[in-house]
N, C-alpha and C positions, 0 to 999 in steps of 0.2 A: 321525272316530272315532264308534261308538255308543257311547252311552251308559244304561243299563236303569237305573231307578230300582223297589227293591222297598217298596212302601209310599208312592208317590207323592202320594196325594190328604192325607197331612199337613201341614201349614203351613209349616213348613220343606223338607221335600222336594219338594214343590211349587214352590217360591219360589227354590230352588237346580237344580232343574231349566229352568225359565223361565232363568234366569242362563247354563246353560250352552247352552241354544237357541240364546241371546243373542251364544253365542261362537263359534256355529257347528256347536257339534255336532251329532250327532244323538240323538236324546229321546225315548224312549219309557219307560214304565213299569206296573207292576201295583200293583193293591190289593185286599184282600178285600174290602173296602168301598169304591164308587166314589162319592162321595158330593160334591156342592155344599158352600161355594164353589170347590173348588180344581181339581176335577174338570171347572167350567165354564169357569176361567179358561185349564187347559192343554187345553182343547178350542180356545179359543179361538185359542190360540198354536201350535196343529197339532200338539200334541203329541200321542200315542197312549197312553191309558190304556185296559189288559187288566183284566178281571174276575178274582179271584182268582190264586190261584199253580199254578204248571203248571210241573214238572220238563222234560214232552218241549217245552214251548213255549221256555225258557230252551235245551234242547239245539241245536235248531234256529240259536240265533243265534249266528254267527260272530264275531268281531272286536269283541267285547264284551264291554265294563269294566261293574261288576255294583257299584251303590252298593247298600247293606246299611243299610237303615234300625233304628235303636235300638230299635223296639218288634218286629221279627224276633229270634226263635231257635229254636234247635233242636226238628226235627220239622217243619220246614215245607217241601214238598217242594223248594220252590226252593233252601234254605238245603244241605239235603242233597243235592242234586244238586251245588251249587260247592263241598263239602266233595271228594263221592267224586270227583269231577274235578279237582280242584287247580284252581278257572280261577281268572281274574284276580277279586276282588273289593275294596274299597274301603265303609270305615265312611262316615257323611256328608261329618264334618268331614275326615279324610283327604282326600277327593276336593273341598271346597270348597278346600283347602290345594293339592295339586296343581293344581287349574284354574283356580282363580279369587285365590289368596289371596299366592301365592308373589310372585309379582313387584310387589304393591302396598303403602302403608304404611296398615295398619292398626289403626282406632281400634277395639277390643274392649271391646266394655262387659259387664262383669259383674256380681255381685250376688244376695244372695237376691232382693231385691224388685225393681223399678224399671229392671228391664232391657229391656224391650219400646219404655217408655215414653221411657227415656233413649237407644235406640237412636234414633226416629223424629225424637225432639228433634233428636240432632247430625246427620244427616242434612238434615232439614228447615233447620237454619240456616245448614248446609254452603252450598244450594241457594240460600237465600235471601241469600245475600254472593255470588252469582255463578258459586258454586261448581258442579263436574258428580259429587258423589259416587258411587263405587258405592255399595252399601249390602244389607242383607239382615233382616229384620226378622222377629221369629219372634212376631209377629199381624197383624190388620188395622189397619192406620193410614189413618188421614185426612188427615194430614198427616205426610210426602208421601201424595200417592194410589195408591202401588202398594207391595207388601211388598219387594219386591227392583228393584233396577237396577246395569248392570255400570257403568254411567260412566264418567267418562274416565280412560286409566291413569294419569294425572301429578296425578290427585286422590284424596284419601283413601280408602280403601273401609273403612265402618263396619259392622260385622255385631254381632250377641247373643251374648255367650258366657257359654253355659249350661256349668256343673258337674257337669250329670248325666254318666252317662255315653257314650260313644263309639258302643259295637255290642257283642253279645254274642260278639263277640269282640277287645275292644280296651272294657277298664273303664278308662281313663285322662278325665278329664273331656275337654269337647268343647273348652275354648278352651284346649287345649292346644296345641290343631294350628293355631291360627290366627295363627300370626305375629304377636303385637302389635308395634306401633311405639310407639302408646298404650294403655294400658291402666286402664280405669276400674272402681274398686270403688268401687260404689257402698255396699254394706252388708255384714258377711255376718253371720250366722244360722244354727244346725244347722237344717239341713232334709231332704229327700230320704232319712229311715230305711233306705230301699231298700236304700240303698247306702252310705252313710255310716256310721259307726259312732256318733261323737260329734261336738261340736263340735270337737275339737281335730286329727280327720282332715277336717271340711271345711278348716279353716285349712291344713292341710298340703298340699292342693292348691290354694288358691289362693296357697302360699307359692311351689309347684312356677310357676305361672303368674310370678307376678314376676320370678323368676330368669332368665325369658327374653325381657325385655322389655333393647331393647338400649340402650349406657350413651349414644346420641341421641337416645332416646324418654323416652316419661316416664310415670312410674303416676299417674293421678291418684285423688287417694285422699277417702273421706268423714273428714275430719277430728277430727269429732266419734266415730267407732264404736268403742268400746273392742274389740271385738271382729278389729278389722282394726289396730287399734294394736298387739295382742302379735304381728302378724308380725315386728316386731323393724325394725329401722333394715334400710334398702335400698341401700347406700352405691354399687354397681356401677351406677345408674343415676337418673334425675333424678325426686323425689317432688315434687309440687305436692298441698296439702291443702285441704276446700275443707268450707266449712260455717260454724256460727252462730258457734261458737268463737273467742277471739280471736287462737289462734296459727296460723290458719289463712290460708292463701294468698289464697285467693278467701272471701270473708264474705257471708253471706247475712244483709242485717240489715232488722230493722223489717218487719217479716213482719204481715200482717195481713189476717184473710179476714172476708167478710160475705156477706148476699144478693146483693150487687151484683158478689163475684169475690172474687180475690184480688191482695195487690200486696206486694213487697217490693223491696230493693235490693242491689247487687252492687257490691262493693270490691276491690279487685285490690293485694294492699300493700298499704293502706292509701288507696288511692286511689280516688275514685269512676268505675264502670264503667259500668252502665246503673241503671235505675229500670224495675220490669217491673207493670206488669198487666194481668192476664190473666184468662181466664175455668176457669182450672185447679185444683181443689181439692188446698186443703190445703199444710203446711208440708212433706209427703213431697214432692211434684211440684214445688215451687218450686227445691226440691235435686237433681232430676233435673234440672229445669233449668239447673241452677248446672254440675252435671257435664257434661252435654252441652255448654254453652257453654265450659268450658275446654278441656275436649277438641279442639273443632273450632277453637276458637283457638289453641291452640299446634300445630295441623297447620296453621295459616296462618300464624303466625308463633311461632317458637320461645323469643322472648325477652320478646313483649308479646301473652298474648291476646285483648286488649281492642279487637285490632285486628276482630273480629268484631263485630258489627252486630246488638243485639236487638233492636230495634222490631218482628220476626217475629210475638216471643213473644205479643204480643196478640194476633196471629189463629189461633196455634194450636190445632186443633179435636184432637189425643190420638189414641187408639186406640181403637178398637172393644171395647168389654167391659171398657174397664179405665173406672172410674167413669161408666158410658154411661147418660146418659138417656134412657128411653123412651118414657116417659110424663110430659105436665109441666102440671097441671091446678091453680088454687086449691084446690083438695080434697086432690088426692093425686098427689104424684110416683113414678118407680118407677124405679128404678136400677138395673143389672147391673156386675157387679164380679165380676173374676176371680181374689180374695182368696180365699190358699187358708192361708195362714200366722197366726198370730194376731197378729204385728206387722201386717199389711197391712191387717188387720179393724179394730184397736184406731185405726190413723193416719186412717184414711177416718172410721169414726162418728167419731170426733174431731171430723173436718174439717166434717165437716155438721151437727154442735152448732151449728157457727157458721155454717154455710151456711142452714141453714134454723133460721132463731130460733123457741122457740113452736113446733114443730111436732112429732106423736110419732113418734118413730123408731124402722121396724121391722125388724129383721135377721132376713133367713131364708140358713141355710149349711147347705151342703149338704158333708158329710163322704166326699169324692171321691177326692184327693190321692192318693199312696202312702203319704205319713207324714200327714194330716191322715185318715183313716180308721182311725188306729190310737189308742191313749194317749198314745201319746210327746210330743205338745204339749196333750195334754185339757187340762191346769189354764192352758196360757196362753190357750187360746179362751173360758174358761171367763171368766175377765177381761179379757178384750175385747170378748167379748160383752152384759156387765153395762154397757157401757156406751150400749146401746139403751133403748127404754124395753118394746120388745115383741122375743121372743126365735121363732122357727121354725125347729126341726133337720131337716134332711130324713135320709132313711132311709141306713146306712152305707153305700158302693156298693160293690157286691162282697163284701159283709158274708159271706159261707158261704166266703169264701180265708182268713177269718182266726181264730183261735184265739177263743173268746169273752173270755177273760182279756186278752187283743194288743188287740179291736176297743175304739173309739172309742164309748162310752156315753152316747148322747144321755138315755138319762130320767137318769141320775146329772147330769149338768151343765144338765137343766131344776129338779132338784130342790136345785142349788145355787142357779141364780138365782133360784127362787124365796125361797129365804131373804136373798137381795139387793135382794127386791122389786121382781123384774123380772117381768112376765107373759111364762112361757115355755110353749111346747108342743112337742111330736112325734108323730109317726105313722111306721106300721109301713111305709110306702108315701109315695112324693110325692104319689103321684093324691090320697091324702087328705089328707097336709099341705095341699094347694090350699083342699080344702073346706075346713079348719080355718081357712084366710090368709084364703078369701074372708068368710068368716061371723063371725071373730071383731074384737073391738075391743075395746079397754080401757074401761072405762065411762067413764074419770075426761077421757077422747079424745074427747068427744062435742063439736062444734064446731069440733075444731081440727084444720089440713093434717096429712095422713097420708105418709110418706115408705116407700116398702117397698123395704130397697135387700136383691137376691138377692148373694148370695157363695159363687159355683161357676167352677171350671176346669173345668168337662164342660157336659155338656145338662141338668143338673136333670131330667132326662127329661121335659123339653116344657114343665112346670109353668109358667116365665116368662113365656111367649108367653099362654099361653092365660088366664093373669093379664091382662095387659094385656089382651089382647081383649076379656073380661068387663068392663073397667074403662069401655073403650072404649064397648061398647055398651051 
């Protein structure tokens, strides 16, 4: 069977293409934009990525299933071409479901935050107890070293399951379609405006997610999240809870980070499990951790997870972007972070109070997001932000889609922390933000390490890079 991927050079469509290579099919795809790394990777894997979209180039292929990527709709020639033709097409996760998802048990990790991170985790300790996961991971991880593998079929296959939606024509979240056996919430959060109304419609779909998780498998749930406690008792199937809390299943206890890392311990019942450190910031990743370990242990064994083996965990190197240092100098560090919510902004500067003692802390965020570009969370950024000592807003992206009233007001939330006593700035532009980042300093900062951690889900439009470089030379 072929198989056409429309918008292939994305992280996930890419990574679910490589997958089905893997299974034999055949794999080609298009993207408006062909672009590195993903581009190089299914080059490398012979797969065939086309420049843009081309109705008579799609007409041409016979016997071909048409995956519809979430960022396609209407108006785009290829989308209107499998309309006026009835042919076969397929949203992502539909066709991860059909090909790859159907006949395996799997661990679905979901959540507003912590779902990259806690995908890679149960994979990686899948692997590291002997295990052959599949796996599917929607960034770049370092551990494992590849974003997807099909693995063995009589071993778990652990993928991300995002809430967003499906395809512009299937708004059903995506880890609807993904069979859990386990299913892991890690947090949830109103997020995603887009498409969400409120908190109490994301709740309603990942209330729809539980309901299909079967009464052999099991939710594993953050025990602490008040937010995931009003989905109410789950009686059809087996809850294991897991967190600081003490009615919780699995306990994360005595938690403690410094320059030197972090370290805490794991109780199962009441019983001691492991003792972890590790080189992973903060009390959020320790908890990702705690999920991903229960998860991949009751796929190993359903009555004692504990039969799973951490000593891993200390050589866990994370993901790519998610708390990534780039630069690591006695003067000045420089961090990338893929914090686009202001819970994930407010957990991290948390964590690097205590990761780096004594040193000033400068947050530059770049307002990208669908819902972090708008008001809808301005006042939660607005205090998580204050929790730096120096503040940089890069410019709103896509700022002319949106209502002036709707957008995201960076001088209104410089002119709050300034009454918080934070030095904050903004520019009309990133190019200038840069000059502002490179030129300015607190005066009161004179002598002491400089930490500049960026908080963007996109490209900052280059800004990062070219930080570093100057720092560099």
């Amino acid at each position: 069977m072929r198989v056409y991927f429309m918008g292939i050079c994305g992280t996930a469509m890419g990574n679910a293409a490589l997958l089905l290579r893997s299974r034999g099919f055949e794999v080609l795809g298009s993207d408006a934009n062909v672009y590195p790394p993903m581009s190089t990777v299914l080059a490398e894997a012979g797969i065939e990525v086309l420049p843009g979209y081309d109705a008579a180039r799609l007409a041409q292929m016979k016997d071909t299933v048409v995956v519809v990527g979430n960022a396609q709709s209407r108006g785009n020639p290829e989308v209107e071409w499998l309309l006026d033709n009835r042919a076969a097409c397929l949203s992502l996760p539909q066709a991860l479901h059909d090909f790859v998802l159907k006949d395996r048990r799997n661990i679905v990790v979901c959540g507003t935050h912590g779902k990259t991170t806690t995908t890679a985790l149960a994979a990686f300790l899948l692997r590291e107890n002997g295990r052959d996961p599949g796996f599917l991971i929607g960034g770049v991880p370092l551990d494992p070293p590849t974003g997807s593998h099909l693995g063995a079929a009589a071993d778990p296959f652990v993928i991300e399951g995002d809430e967003y939606d499906s395809a512009f024509f299937d708004k059903r979240s995506k880890f609807i379609h993904y069979s859990p056996h386990i299913a892991v919430l890690n947090n949830l959060e109103f997020d995603h405006a887009d498409i969400f109304r409120d908190l109490a419609d994301v709740q309603r779909t990942f209330s729809h997610l539980t309901r299909i998780v079967p009464r052999n498998g099991f939710i594993v749930l953050n025990g602490d999240d008040t937010n995931l406690a009003a989905l109410g008792p789950m009686g059809w199937t087996q809850v294991i809870r897991v967190g600081t809390g003490e009615n919780n299943d699995v306990r994360i206890v005595d938690f403690a980070e410094s320059a030197s890392g972090a370290s805490f311990k794991l109780r199962w019942r009441g019983h001691p499990w492991a003792e972890v450190k590790w080189p992973q910031p903060g009390l959020f990743n320790a908890r990702n951790a705690a999920m991903a370990a229960t998860a991949a242990g009751l796929a190993l064994d359903p009555k004692n997870p504990t039969v799973l083996r951490l000593e891993a965990l200390a050589r866990f190197r994370g993901v790519k972007r998610r708390q990534e240092v780039l630069l690591a100098t006695p003067r000045l560090t420089v961090i990338e972070d893929f914090g686009h919510h202001p819970t994930a902004l407010a957990e991290t500067l948390q964590s690097f109070r205590a990761r780096f003692p004594g040193a000033v802390l400068t947050a530059v965020f770049e307002p990208r997001s669908n819902t972090a570009r708008t008001r809808t969370l301005q006042a939660g950024f607005m205090r998580a932000l204050a929790q730096a000592d120096e503040v940089y807003l890069g410019a709103v992206n896509r700022a002319e889609k949106l209502a002036e009233s709707e957008r995201f007001d960076p001088e209104a939330v410089v002119q709050h922390l300034e009454t918080q006593g934070i030095d904050a700035h903004t520019a009309p532009t990133n190019a200038e933000l840069l000059g502002k980042l490179q030129t300015g300093a607190l005066p009161s900062a004179a002598g002491k390490p400089r930490v500049v951690v960026f908080f963007t889900n996109g490209s900052f439009d280059g800004i990062i890079g070219k930080f570093v470089a100057k720092a560099k030379g």
